[in-house]
Structure formats: structure tokens, C-alpha cells
C-alpha positions as a Markdown table, in Angstrom:
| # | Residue | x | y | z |
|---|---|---|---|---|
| 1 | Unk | 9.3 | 12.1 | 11.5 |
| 2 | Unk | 10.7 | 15.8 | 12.9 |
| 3 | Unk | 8.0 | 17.5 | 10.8 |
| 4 | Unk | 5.3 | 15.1 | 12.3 |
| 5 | Unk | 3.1 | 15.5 | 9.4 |
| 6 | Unk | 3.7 | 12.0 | 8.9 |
| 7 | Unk | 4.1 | 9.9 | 11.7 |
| 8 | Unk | 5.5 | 6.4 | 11.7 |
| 9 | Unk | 5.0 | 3.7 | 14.5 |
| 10 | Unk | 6.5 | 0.3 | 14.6 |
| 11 | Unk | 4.3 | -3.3 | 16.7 |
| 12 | Unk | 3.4 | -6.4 | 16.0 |
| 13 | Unk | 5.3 | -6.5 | 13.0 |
| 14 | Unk | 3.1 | -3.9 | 11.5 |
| 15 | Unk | 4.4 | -0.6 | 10.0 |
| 16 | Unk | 1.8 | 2.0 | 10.4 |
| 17 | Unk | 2.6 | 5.1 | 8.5 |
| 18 | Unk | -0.1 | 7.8 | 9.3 |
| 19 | Unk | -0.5 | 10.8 | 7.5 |
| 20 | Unk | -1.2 | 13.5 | 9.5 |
| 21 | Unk | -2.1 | 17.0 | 7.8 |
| 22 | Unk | -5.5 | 17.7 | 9.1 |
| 23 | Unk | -5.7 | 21.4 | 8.6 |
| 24 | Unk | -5.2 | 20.5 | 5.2 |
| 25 | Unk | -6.8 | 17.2 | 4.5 |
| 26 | Unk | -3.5 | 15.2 | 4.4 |
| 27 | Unk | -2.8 | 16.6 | 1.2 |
| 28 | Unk | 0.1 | 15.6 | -0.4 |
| 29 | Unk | 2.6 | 18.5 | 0.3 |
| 30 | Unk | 6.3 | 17.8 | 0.3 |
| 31 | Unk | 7.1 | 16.7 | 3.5 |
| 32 | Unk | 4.5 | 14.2 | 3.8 |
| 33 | Unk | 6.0 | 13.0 | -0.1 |
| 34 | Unk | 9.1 | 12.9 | 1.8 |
| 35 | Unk | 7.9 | 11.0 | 5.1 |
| 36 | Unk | 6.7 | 8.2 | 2.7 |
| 37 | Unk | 10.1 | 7.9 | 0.5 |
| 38 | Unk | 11.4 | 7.5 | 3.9 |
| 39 | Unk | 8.7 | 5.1 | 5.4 |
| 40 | Unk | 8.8 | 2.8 | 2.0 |
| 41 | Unk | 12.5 | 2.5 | 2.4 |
| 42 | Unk | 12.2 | 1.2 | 5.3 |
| 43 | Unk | 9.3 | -0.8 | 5.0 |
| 44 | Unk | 11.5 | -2.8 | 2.3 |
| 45 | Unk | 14.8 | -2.7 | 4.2 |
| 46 | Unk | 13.3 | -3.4 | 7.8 |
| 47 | Unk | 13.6 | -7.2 | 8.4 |
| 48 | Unk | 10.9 | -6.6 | 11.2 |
| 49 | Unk | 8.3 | -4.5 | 8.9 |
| 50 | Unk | 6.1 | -7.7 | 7.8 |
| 51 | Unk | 2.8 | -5.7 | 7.1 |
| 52 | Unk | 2.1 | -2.2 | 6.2 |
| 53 | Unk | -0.9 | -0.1 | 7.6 |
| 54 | Unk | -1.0 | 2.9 | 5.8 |
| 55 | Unk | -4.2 | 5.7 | 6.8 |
| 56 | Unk | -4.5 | 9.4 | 7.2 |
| 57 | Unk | -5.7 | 11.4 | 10.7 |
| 58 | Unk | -8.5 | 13.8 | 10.7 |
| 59 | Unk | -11.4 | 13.6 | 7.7 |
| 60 | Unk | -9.3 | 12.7 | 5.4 |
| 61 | Unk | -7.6 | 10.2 | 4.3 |
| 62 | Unk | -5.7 | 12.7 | 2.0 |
| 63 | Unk | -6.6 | 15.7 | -0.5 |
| 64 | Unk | -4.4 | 14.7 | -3.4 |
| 65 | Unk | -2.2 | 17.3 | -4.3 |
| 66 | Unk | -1.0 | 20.7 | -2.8 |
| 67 | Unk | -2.5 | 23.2 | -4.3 |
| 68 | Unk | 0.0 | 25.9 | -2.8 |
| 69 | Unk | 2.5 | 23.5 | -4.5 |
| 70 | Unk | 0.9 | 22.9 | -7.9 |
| 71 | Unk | 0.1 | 26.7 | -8.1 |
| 72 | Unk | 3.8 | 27.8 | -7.7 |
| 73 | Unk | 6.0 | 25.4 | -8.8 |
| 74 | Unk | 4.2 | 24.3 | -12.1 |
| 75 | Unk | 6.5 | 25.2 | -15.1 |
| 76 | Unk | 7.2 | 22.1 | -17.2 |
| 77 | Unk | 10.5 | 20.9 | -15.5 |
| 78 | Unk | 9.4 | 21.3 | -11.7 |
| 79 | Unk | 6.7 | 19.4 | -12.7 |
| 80 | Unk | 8.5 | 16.6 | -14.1 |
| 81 | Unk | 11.2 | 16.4 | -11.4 |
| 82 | Unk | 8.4 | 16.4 | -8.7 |
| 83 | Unk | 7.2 | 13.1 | -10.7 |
| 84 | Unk | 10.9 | 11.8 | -10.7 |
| 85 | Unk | 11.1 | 11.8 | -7.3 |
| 86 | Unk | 7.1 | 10.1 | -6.8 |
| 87 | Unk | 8.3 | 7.2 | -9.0 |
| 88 | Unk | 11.6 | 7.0 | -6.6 |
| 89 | Unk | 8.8 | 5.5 | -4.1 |
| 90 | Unk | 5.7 | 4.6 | -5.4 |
| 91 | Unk | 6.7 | 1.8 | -7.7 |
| 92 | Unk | 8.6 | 0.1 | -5.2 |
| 93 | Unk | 5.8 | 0.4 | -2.4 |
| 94 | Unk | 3.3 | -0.6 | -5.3 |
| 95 | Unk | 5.8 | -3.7 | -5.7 |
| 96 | Unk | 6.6 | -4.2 | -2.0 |
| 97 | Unk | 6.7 | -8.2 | -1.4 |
| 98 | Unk | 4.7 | -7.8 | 2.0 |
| 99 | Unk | 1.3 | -7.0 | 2.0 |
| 100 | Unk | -0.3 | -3.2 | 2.2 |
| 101 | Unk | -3.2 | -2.5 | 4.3 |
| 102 | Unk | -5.2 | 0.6 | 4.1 |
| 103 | Unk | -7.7 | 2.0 | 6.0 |
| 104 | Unk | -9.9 | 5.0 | 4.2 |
| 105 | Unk | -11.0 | 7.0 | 7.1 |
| 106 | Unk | -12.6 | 10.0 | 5.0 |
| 107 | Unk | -11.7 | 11.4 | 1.3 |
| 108 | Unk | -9.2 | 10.0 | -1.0 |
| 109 | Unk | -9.1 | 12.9 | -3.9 |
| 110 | Unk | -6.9 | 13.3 | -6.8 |
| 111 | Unk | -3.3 | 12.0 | -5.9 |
| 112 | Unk | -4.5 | 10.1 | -2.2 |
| 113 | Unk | -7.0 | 8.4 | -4.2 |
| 114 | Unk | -4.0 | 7.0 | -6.5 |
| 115 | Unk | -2.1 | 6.6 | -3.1 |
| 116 | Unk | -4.9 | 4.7 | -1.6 |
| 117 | Unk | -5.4 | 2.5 | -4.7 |
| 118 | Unk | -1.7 | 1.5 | -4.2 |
| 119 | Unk | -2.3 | -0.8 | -1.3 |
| 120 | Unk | -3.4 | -4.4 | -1.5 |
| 121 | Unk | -6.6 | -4.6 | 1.2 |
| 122 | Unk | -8.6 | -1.3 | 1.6 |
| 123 | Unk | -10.6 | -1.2 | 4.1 |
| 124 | Unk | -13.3 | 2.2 | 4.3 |
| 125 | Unk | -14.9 | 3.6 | 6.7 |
| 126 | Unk | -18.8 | 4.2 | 6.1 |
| 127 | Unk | -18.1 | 8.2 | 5.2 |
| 128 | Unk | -15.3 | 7.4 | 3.0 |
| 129 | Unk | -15.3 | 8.6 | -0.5 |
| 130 | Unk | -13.6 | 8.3 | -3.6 |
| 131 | Unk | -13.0 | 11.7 | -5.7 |
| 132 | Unk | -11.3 | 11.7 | -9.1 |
| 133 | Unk | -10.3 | 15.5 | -8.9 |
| 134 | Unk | -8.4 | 15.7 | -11.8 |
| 135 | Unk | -10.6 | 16.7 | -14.6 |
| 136 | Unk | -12.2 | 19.6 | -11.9 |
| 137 | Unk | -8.7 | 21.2 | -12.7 |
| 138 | Unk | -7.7 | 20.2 | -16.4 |
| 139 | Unk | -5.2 | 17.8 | -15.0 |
| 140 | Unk | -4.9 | 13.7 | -15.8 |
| 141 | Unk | -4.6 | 11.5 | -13.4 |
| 142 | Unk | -1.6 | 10.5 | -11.6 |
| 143 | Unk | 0.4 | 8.7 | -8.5 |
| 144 | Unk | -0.6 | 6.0 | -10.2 |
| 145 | Unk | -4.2 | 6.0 | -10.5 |
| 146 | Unk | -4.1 | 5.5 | -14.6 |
| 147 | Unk | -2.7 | 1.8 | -13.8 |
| 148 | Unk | -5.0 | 0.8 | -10.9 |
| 149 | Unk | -8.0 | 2.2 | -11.5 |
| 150 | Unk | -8.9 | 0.0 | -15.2 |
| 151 | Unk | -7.2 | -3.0 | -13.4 |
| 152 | Unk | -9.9 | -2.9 | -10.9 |
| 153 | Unk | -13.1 | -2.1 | -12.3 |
| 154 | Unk | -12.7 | -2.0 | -16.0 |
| 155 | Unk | -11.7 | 0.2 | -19.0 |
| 156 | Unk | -14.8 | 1.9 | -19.7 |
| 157 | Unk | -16.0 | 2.7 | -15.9 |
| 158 | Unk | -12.1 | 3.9 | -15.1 |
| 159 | Unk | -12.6 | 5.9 | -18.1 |
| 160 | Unk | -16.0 | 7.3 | -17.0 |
| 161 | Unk | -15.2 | 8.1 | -13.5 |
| 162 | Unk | -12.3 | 10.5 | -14.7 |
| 163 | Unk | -13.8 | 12.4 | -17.8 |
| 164 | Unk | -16.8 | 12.6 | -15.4 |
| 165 | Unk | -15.1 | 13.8 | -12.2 |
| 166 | Unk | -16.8 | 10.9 | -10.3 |
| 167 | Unk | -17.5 | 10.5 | -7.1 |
| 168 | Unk | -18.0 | 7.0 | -5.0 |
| 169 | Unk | -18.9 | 6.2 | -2.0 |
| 170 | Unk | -17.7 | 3.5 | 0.2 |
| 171 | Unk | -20.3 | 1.7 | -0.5 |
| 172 | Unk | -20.0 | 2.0 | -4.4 |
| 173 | Unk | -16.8 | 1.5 | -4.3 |
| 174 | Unk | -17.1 | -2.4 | -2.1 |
| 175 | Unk | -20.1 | -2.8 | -4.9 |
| 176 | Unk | -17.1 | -1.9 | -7.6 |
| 177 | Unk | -14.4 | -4.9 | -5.9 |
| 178 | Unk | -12.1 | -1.5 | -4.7 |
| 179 | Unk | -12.9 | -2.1 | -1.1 |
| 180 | Unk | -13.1 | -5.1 | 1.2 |
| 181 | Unk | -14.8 | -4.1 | 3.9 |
| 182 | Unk | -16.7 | -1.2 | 4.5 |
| 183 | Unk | -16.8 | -0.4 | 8.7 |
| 184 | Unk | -18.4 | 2.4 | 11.2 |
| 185 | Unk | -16.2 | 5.5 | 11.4 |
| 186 | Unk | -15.4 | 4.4 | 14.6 |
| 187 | Unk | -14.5 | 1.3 | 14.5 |
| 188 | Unk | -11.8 | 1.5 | 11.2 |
| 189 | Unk | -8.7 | 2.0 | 12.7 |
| 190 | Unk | -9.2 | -1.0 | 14.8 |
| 191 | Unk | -10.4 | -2.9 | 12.1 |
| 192 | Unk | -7.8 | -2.1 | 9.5 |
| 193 | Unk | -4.6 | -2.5 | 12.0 |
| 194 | Unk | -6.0 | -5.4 | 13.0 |
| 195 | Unk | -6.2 | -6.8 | 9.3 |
| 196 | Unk | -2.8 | -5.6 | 9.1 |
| 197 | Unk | -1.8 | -7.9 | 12.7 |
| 198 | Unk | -3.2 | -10.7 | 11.0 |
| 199 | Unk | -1.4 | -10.7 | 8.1 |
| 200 | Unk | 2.1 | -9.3 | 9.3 |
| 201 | Unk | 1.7 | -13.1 | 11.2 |
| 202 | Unk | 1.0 | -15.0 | 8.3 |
| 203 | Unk | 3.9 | -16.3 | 5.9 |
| 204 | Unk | 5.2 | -12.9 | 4.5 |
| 205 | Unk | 7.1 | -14.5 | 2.0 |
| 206 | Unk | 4.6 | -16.9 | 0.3 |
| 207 | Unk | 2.5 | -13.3 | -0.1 |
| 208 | Unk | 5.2 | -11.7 | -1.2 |
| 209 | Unk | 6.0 | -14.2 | -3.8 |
| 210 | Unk | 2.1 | -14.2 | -4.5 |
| 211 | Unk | 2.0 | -10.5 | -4.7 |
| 212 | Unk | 5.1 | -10.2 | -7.3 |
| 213 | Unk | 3.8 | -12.4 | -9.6 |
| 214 | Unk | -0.1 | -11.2 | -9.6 |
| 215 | Unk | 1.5 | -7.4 | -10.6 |
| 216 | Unk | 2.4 | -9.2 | -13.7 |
| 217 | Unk | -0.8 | -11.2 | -14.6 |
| 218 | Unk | -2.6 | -8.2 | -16.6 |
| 219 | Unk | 0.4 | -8.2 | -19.3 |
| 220 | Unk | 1.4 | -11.4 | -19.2 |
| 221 | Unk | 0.5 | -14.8 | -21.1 |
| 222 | Unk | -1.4 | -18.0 | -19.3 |
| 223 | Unk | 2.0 | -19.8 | -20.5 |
| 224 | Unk | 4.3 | -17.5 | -19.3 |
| 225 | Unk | 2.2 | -17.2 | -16.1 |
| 226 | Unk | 2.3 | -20.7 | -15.7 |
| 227 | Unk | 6.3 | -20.5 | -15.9 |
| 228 | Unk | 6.7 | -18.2 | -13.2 |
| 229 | Unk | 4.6 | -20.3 | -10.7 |
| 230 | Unk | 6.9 | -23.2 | -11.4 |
| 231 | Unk | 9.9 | -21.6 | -11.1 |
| 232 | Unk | 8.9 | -19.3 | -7.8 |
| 233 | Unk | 6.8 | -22.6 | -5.8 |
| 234 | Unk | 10.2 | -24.1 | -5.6 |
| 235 | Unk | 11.5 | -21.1 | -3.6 |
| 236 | Unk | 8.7 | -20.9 | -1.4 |
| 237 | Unk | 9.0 | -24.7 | -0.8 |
| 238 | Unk | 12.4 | -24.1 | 0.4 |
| 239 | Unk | 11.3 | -21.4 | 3.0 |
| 240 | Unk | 11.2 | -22.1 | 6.6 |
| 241 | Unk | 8.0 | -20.5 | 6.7 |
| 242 | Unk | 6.6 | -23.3 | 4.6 |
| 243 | Unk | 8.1 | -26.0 | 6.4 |
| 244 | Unk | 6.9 | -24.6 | 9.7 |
| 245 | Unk | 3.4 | -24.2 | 8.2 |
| 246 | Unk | 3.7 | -28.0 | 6.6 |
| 247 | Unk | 4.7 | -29.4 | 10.2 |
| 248 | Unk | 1.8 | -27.5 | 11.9 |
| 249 | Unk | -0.6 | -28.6 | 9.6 |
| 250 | Unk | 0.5 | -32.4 | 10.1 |
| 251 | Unk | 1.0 | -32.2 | 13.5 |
| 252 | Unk | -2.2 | -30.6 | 14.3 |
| 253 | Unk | -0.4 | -27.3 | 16.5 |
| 254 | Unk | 0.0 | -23.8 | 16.1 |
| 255 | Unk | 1.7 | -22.6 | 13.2 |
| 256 | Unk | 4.4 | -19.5 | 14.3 |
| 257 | Unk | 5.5 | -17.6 | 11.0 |
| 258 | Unk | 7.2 | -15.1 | 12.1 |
| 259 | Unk | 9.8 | -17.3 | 13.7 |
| 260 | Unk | 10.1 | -19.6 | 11.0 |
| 261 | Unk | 10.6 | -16.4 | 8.7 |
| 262 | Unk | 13.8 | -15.3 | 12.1 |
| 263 | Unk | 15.5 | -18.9 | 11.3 |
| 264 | Unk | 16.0 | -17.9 | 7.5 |
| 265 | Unk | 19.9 | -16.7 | 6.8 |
| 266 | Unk | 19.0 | -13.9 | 5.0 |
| 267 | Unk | 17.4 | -12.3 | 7.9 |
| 268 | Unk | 20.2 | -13.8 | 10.3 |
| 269 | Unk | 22.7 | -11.8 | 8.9 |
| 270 | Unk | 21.1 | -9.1 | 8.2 |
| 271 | Unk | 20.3 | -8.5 | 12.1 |
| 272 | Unk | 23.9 | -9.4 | 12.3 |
| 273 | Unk | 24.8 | -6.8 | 10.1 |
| 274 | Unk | 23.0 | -4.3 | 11.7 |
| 275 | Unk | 24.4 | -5.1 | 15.0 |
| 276 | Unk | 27.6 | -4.3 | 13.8 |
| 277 | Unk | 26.5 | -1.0 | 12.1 |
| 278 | Unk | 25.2 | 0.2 | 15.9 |
């Protein structure tokens, strides 16, 4: 990204997207909202992007909103067009069918706590925290956070942690099923990218499958569930990626995703495709 307060890096099949705004925690200013409209586009248009790291540099992961932001453009329809534009990228990295690491490296406060929730393994380092935010400032919750947050630990604790402006800890938060893993400072961004490696080489498109139909279990009836597996385990049986992992399995060798996932036609011609565009 030009403005560099987001920074984007592309190996192993791994996306990293880091935000990087120390001077002001990573908060969530309008060019970093931008860098991530941009960096979810092509995380779902990318047929090389298999996994997502997402994690902030500095001591934060991020501050949540701009205040300098909030304070000026607050009248009734900046507000609601800056929202418009969120839900132009959020819901479709919240539903992105590969899988969404995270690494917590400090703070997640207001918004970058509903950012952080967002992804689908979080990994913390020891000093990370959780901070609601939003009640310290009359505000509700937002990016998000008011459908994650009672989906993971509950009505009545999702409830309590905002009308209380609560505060957890890394540790809390593992205790609370948000978090994985919790790590040394030092070692996270190892840790987490590595996570994110390991997955980006696993069958993508099983996950993704996975991944789309779990978003749906909360609202959904056991029958209807039950329909949806039937209908999407015959698509993943038709994958390469399951016939290369069925083959490795019986024939005792290495199992190699990510080519199996190379030999599909979609992603043929779509390298084909964007050959020709170059």
C-alpha cells in the first residue's frame, strides 16, 4: 500500500495484511479501512491467497476507531455511509471460504477488537488484551462485535463485558474459548504465520466449504443443517484436493494440496485469464 499504514506481503500461500499505525495504536483511520477493502478483495479474488494472517505492528494490535475521525465527521449521515462502506468488506472477509489467522500482538479496543474477532484462529500474545471501549464513550458496539462476541462466549457474558466496559486478558480470554493459544510476545509472529503456513497447505476448499456452512449453524435447524452437509460433501468429494488427500492416505505418501487445488479448472483459467489481462 502507497500510504504504508497497511502493508500487505504475499509467501507460502499466506496473505499477511499488517496494520501498521503505531503512533496511533493501529487505529482504524481511513486509510488503513481502505488498505483492508483492498486486501479482502484480493484475498477472495487471488487464486494464490490460500490463508490469511492478519496482525498489527507496534503495541497494538489496533485502537478501534479514530477518534480525530469520529470527532469530526459524526453527524448522522457520515456516520452511516462510513458503516456502508465497513459492510462493503467486513461481511465478505467474515464469510471468506479460506481460513483467517490472527495474531493479537497487544490491544484489540473498540472496533480492532470486532476486527480481531472476525478471524477464525486467534492466536495472543501473553500482553494482549481485550477492551470493549464502547460504553467509555456512549457508543454500541460495532465492526461486527454484536454478532461475534454472544456467539463465542454467551449472551449474558457478551452482554456484561459491554455494559461493563470490560477488560480481558489473554489469558481470560483462552479461559473464555476466544483464543487458541496464548504465546510469549516474542515468539507470536512466528507462531501465528506459521499457523497460517500450515493451514494455507491444507485442503482450502474442504475448510472453506466447512467454514460457509458453520456461519450458518447459530440460525439454522439440525434438519436444515443436515441438508446442507449432504448437498455440499458431494462437491467436496469431487475436488481434486480430496482425491489427492484419499490417494495419499491409501497409498501411505505425502499428501500435496496445493497442487491438487492448481489441477482444478476453475483456477486453470483463471491463471489463464489473468495471463491475458497482463
Amino acid at each position: 500500500m502507497s500510504d504504508q499504514q497497511l502493508i500487505t506481503s504475499l509467501n507460502n500461500h499466506v496473505l499477511s495484511i499488517r496494520l501498521n499505525n503505531p503512533k496511533t495504536l493501529n487505529s482504524l483511520t481511513k486509510q488503513i479501512r481502505e488498505g483492508l477493502y483492498e486486501a479482502v478483495t484480493r484475498a477472495i479474488n487471488d487464486e494464490h491467497v490460500r490463508a490469511i494472517y492478519l496482525t498489527g505492528n507496534g503495541r497494538s494490535f489496533s485502537a478501534g476507531g479514530d477518534l480525530e475521525s469520529i470527532e469530526k465527521f459524526n453527524d448522522p449521515w457520515s456516520t452511516h455511509n462510513r458503516f456502508r462502506q465497513l459492510i462493503q468488506w467486513i461481511t465478505p472477509f467474515v464469510r471468506l471460504q479460506k481460513p483467517v489467522i490472527v495474531g493479537l500482538n497487544g490491544m484489540a479496543v473498540g472496533g480492532g477488537m470486532g476486527l480481531a474477532l472476525s478471524g477464525d484462529i486467534l492466536i495472543a500474545a501473553e500482553s494482549a488484551e481485550f477492551r470493549c471501549g464502547f460504553t467509555r464513550i456512549g457508543a454500541i458496539p460495532d465492526f461486527g462485535m454484536m454478532y461475534h462476541l454472544p456467539r463465542l462466549v454467551g449472551m449474558a457474558r457478551a452482554k456484561e463485558f459491554v455494559f461493563r466496559n470490560g477488560i480481558w486478558s489473554a489469558m481470560q480470554a483462552q479461559e473464555l474459548g476466544i483464543v487458541s493459544e496464548v504465546v510469549a510476545d516474542t515468539e507470536l509472529d512466528n507462531k501465528a504465520y506459521d499457523r497460517a503456513c500450515e493451514l494455507a497447505a491444507g485442503p482450502v476448499e474442504a475448510m472453506g466449504l466447512a467454514k460457509w456452512l458453520m456461519g450458518r449453524s447459530f440460525e439454522t435447524s439440525i434438519e436444515d443443517m443436515m441438508a446442507f452437509e449432504s448437498l455440499a460433501q458431494p462437491l467436496a468429494f469431487q475436488t481434486n484436493a480430496h482425491k489427492e488427500g484419499f490417494g495419499a492416505l491409501r497409498e501411505k505418501r505425502e499428501v500435496d494440496f496445493p497442487s491438487a487445488s492448481a489441477r482444478e479448472t476453475w483456477y486453470k483459467s483463471r491463471l489463464e485469464t489473468n495471463e491475458t489481462e497482463d
